[in-house]
Kinemage of the C-alpha trace (Angstrom):
@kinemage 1
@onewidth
@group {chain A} dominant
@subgroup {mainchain}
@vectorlist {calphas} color= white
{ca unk a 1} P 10.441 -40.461 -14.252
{ca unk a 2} L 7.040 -39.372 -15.554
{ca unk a 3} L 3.939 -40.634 -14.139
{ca unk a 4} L 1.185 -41.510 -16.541
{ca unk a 5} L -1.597 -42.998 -14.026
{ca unk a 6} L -2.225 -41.695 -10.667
{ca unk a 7} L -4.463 -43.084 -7.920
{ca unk a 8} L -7.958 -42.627 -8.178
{ca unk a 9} L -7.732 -41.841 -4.211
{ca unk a 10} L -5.548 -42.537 -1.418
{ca unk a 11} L -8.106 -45.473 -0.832
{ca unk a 12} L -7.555 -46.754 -4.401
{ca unk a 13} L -3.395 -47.726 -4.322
{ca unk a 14} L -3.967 -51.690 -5.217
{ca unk a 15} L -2.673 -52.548 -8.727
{ca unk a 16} L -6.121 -53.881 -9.592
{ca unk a 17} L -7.497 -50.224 -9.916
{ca unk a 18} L -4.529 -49.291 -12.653
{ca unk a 19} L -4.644 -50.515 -16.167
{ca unk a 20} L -1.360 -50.364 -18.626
{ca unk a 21} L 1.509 -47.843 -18.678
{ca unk a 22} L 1.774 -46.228 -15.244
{ca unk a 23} L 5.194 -44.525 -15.392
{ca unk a 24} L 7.841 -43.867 -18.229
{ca unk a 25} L 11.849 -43.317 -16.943
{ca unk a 26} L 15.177 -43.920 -18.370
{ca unk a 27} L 18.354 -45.134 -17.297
{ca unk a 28} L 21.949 -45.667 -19.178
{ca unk a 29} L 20.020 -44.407 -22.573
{ca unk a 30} L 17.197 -47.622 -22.692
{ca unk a 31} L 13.653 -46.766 -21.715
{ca unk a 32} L 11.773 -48.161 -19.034
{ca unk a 33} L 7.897 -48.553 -18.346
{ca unk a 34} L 6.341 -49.236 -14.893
{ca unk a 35} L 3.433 -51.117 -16.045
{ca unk a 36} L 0.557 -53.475 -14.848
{ca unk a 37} L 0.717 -57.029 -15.253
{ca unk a 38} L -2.423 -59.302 -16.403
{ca unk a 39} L -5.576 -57.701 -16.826
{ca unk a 40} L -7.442 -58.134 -13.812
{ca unk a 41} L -10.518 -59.615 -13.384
{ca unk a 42} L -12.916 -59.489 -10.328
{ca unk a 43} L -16.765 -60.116 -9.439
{ca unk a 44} L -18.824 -57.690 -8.015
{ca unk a 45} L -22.719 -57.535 -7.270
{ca unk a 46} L -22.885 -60.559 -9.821
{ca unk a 47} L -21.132 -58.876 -12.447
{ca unk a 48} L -17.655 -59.347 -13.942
{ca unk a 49} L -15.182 -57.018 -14.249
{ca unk a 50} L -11.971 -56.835 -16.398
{ca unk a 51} L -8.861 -54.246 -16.790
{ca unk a 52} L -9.838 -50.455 -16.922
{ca unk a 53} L -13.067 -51.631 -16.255
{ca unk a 54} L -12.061 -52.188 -12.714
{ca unk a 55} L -10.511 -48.646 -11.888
{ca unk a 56} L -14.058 -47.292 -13.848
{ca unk a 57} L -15.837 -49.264 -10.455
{ca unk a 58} L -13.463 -47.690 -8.335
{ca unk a 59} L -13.993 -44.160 -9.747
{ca unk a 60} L -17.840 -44.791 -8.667
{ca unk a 61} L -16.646 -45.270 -5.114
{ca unk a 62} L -18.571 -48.820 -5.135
{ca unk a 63} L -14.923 -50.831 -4.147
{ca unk a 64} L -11.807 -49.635 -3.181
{ca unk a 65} L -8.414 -51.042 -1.366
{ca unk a 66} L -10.126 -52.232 1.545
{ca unk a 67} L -12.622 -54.536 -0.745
{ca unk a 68} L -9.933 -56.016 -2.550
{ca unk a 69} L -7.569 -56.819 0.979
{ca unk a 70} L -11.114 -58.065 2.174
{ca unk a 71} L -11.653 -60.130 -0.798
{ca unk a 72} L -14.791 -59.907 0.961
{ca unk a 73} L -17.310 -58.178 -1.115
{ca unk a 74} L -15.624 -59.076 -4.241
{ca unk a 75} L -14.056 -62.199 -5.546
{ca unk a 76} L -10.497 -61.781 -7.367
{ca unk a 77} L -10.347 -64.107 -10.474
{ca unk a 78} L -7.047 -62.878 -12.225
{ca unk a 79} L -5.023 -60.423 -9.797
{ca unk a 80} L -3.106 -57.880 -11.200
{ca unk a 81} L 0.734 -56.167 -10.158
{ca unk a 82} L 3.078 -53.435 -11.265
{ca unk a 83} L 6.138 -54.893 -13.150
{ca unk a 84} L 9.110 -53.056 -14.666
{ca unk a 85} L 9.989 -53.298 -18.144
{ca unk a 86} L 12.069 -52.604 -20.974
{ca unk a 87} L 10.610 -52.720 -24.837
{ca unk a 88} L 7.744 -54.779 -23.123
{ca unk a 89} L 9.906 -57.152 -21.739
{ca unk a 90} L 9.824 -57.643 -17.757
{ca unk a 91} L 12.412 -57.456 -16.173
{ca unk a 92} L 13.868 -60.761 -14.003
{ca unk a 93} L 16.529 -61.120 -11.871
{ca unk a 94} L 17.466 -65.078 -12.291
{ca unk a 95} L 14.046 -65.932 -13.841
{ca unk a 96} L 12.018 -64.789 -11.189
{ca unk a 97} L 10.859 -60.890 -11.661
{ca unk a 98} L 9.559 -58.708 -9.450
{ca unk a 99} L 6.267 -57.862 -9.020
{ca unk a 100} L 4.520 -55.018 -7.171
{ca unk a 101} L 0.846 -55.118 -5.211
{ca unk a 102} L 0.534 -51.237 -4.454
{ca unk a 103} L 1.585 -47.849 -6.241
{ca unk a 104} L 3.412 -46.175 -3.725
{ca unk a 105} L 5.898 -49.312 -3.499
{ca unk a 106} L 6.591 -49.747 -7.268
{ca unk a 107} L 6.556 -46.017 -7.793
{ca unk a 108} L 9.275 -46.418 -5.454
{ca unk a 109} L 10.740 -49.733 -6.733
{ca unk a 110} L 11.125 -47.803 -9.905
{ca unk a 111} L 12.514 -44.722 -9.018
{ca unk a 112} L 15.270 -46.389 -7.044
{ca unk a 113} L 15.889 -48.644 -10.288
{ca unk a 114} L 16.477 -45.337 -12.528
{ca unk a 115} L 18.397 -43.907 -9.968
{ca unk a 116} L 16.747 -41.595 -9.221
């Protein structure tokens, strides 16, 4: 497994603050992505915010995981999670895939699914 995108801080592990391709693997020859699902959008300080706009706010320090548990300083409008796929496809298990709130799990969600 290679990762792509690492936390901005150990205070920054929600999916919101990741945007696209996180991690890369393989497994029985196919290629799988970890990857973020939906592009996030939240409100801060009367502002919206979409996608890798949302990890730039995080890099500034203004929000981090606490802020979006809180959902008290900023409202979520589109959350986002870390799915697994395969040629852009997500993965399901009987029409209902998995999804992923925080790095650390899916890292670990997709490491056991390679195998590794």
């Amino acid at each position: 497994m290679k990762i792509l995108q690492n936390p901005i801080s150990g205070k920054h592990k929600s999916a919101i603050f990741f945007d696209g391709v996180v991690a890369t693997g393989e497994r029985d020859g196919k290629k799988y992505t970890l990857k973020t699902f939906q592009d996030g959008e939240v409100g801060f300080d009367a502002k919206m915010y979409i996608g890798a706009q949302i990890r730039a706010l995080g890099e500034t320090g203004a929000i981090n995981d606490f802020d979006i548990d809180l959902e008290d300083r900023i409202d979520i409008f589109v959350d986002k999670f870390f799915v697994i796929t395969e040629e852009d496809v997500i993965l399901d298990e009987e029409e209902d895939f998995d999804v992923y709130n925080e790095f650390d799990e899916a890292v670990e969600a997709f490491k056991n699914f390679l195998g590794e």
